[in-house]
Kinemage of the C-alpha trace (Angstrom):
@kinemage 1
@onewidth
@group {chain A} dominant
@subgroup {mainchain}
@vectorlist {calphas} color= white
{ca unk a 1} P 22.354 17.179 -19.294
{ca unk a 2} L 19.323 15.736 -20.848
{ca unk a 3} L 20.036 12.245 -19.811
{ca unk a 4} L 20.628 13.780 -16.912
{ca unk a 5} L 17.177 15.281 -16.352
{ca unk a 6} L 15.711 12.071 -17.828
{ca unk a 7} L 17.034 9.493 -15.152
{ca unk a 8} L 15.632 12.056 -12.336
{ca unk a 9} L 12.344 11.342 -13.540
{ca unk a 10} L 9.502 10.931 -10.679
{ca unk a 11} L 6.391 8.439 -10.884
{ca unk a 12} L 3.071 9.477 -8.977
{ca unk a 13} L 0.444 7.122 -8.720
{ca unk a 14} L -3.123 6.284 -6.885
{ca unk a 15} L -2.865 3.232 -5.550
{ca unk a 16} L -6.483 1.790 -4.393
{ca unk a 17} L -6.315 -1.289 -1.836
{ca unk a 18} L -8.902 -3.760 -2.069
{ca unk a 19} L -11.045 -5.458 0.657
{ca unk a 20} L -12.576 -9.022 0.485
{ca unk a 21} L -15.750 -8.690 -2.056
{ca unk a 22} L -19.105 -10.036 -0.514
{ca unk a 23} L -19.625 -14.201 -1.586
{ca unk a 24} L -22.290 -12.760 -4.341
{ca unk a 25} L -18.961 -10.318 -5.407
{ca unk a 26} L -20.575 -7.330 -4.526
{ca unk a 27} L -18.433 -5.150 -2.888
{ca unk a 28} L -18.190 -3.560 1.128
{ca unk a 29} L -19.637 -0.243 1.913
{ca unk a 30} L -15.688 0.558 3.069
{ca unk a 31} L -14.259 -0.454 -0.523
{ca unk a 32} L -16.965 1.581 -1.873
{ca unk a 33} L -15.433 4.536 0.377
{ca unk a 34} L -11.850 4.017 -0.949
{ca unk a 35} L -12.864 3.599 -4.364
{ca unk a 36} L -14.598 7.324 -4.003
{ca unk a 37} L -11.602 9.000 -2.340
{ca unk a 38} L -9.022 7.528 -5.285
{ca unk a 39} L -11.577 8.877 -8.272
{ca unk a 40} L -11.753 12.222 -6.690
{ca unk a 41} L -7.522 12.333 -6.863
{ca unk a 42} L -7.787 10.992 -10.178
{ca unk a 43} L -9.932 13.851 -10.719
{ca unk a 44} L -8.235 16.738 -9.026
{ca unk a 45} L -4.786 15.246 -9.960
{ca unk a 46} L -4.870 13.649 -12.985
{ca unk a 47} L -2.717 10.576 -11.800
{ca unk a 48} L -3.410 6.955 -13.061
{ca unk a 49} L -5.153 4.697 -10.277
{ca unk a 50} L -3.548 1.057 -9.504
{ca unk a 51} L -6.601 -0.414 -8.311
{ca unk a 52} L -4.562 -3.678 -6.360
{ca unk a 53} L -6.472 -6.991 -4.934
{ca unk a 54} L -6.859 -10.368 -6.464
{ca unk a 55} L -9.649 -13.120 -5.452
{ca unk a 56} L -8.672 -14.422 -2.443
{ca unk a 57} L -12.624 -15.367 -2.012
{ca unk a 58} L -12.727 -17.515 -5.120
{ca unk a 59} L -15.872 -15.307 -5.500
{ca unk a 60} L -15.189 -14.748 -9.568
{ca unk a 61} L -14.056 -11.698 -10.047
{ca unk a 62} L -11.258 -9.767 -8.424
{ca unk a 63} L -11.385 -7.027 -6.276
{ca unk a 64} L -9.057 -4.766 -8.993
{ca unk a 65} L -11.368 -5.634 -11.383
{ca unk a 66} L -15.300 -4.622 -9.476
{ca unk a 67} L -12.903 -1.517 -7.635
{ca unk a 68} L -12.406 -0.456 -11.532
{ca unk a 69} L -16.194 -1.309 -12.494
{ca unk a 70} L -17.269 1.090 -9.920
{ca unk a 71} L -14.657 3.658 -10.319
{ca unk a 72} L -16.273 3.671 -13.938
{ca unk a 73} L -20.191 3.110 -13.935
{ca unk a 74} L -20.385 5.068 -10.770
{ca unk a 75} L -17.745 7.666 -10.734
{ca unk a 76} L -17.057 8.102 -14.229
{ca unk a 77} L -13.140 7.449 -13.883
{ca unk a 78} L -12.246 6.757 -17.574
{ca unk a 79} L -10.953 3.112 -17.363
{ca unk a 80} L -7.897 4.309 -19.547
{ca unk a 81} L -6.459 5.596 -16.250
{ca unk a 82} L -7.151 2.057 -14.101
{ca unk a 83} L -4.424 -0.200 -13.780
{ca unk a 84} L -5.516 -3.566 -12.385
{ca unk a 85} L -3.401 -5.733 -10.053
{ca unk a 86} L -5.419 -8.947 -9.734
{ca unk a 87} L -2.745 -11.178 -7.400
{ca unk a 88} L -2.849 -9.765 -4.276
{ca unk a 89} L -4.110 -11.591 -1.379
{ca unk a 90} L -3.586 -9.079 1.464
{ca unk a 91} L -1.638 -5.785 2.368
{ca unk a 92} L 2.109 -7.588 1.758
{ca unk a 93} L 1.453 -8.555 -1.505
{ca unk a 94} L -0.927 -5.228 -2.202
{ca unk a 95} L 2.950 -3.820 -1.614
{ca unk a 96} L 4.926 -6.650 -3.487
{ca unk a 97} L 2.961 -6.799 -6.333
{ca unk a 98} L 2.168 -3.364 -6.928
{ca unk a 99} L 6.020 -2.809 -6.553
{ca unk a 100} L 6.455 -4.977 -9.500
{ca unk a 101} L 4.029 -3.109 -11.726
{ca unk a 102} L 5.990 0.444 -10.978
{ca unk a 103} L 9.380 -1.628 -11.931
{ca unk a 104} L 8.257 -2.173 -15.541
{ca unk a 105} L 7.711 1.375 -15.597
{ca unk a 106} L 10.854 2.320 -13.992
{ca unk a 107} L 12.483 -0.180 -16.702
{ca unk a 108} L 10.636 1.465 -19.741
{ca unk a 109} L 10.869 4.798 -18.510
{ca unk a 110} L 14.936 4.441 -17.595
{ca unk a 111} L 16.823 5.333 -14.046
{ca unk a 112} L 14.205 7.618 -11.707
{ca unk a 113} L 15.355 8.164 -8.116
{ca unk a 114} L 11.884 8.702 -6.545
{ca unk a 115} L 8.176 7.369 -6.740
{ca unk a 116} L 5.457 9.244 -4.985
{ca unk a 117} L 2.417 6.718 -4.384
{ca unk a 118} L -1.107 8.403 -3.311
{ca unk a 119} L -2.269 5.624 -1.041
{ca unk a 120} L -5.765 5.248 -0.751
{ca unk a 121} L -7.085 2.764 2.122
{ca unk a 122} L -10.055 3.178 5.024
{ca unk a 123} L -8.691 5.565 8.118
{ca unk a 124} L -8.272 2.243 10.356
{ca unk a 125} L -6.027 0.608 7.842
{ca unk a 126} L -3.606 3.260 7.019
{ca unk a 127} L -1.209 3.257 9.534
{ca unk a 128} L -0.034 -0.540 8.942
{ca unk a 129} L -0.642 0.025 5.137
{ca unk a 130} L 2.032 3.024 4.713
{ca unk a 131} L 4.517 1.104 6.863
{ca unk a 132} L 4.314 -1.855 4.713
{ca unk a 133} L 4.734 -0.197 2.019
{ca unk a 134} L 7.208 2.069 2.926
{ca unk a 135} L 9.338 -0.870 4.321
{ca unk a 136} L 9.170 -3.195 1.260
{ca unk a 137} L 10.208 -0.418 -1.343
{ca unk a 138} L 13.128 0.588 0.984
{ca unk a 139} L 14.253 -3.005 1.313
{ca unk a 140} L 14.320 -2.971 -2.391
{ca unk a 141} L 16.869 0.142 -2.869
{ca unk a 142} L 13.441 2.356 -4.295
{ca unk a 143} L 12.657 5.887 -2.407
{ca unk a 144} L 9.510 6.039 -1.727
{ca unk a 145} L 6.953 9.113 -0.920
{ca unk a 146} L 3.730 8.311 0.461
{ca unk a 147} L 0.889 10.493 0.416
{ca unk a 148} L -1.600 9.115 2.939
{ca unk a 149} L -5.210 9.693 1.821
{ca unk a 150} L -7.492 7.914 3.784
{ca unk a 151} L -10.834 6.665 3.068
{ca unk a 152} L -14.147 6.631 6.042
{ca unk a 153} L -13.886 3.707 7.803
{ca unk a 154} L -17.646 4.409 9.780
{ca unk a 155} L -15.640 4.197 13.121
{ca unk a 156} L -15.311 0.498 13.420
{ca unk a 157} L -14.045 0.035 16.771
{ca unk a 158} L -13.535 -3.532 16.306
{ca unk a 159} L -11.336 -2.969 13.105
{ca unk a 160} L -9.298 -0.358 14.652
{ca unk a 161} L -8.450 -2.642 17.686
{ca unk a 162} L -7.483 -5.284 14.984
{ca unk a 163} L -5.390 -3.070 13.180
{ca unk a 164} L -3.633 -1.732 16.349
{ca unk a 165} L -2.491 -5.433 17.442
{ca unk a 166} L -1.345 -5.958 13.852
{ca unk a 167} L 0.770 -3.057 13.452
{ca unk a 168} L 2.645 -3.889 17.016
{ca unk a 169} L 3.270 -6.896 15.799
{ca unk a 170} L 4.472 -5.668 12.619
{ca unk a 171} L 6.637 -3.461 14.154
{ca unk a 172} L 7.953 -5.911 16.734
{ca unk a 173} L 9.111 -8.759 13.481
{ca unk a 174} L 10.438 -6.024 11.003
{ca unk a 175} L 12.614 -4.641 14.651
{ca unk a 176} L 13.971 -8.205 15.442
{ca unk a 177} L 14.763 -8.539 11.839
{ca unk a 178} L 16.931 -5.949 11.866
{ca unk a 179} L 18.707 -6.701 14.977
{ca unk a 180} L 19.274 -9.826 14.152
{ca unk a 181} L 21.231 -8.583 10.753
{ca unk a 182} L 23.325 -6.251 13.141
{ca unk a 183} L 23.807 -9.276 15.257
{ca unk a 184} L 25.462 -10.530 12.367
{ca unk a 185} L 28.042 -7.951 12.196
{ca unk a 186} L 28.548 -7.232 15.751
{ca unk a 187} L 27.649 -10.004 18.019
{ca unk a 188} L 29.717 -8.724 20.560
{ca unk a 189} L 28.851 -4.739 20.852
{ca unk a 190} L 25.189 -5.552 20.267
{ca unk a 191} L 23.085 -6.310 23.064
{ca unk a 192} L 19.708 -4.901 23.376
{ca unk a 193} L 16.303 -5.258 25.159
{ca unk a 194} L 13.507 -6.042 22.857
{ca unk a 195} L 11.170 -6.187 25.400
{ca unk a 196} L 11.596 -2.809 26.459
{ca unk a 197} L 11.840 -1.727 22.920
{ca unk a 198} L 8.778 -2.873 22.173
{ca unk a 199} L 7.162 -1.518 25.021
{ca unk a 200} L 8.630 2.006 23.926
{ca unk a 201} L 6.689 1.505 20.330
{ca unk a 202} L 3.707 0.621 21.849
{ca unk a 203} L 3.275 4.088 23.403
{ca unk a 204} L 4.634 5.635 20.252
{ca unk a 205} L 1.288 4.289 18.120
């Protein structure tokens, strides 16, 4: 039926994450390198960008807000397609609160069983990126596709090291989390070696 057809609408979207601007608010030669990779699949796709940082800095400006002025005066993205998310603080909120801004849509648009999000980040963030975001929207009953399209990162060994710790980490919480809700259930069938577990994941990334 038609309302059938309607409520299996998809969403596709570019979502941009920001980086902390420079104190003067210019921005990093890496957000520069996102910003380019999300303009050329606004380009070749057609897809709206959600540009999504605040000012965690207190620098004056959010990172949204100079990603968009770039996108624009540089790229010549037509703002009409930028979407600004100005809250963030960091990658769990780039997921929370750009989560929020596809729900209005979802609300407006009616009952859709699957968004597709282009994520745009630098090659060392990526990996921790898509998991967070993958993990909040399934915690929240959305499906969620992600396209990974990563941005140069200049080969900052220092950053991917960083990243690397973070995601095991990551990993290591969101597993006890979830062993601890089973724990809840089954207390006495459950009995598992995190340790070990973890040491299995490490290998795995």
């Amino acid at each position: 039926s038609l309302l059938q057809e309607r409520n299996m609408a998809n969403i596709s979207t570019i979502v941009c994450l920001g980086l902390g601007l420079h104190p003067d608010g210019s921005m990093d030669p890496l957000l520069k390198e996102r910003c380019k990779v999300a303009a050329r699949l606004n380009k070749e796709r057609g897809l709206p960008i959600i540009n999504t940082g605040g000012d965690p800095r207190n620098v004056g400006i959010s990172e949204a807000k100079a990603m968009a002025d770039f996108m624009v005066n540089e790229l010549g993205v037509d703002r009409n397609h930028i979407h600004l998310e100005e809250e963030a603080h960091n990658t769990s909120t780039n997921a929370i609160f750009s989560f929020k801004m596809l729900e209005k849509i979802q609300q407006q648009m009616g009952v859709f069983t699957r968004i597709t999000i282009l994520l745009v980040t630098s090659e060392y963030h990526m990996k921790r990126a898509s998991f967070i975001f993958k993990s909040f929207f399934q915690e929240h009953g959305i499906r969620l596709d992600v396209e990974e399209h990563s941005a140069f990162d200049f080969g900052n060994t220092r950053l991917i090291i960083q990243e690397e710790n973070k995601l095991t980490k990551l990993i290591h919480e969101n597993m006890k989390k979830k062993i601890s809700g089973l724990n809840a259930f089954m207390p006495q069938k459950i009995d598992l070696n995190m340790e070990k577990l973890i040491t299995k994941m490490k290998h795995v990334f």
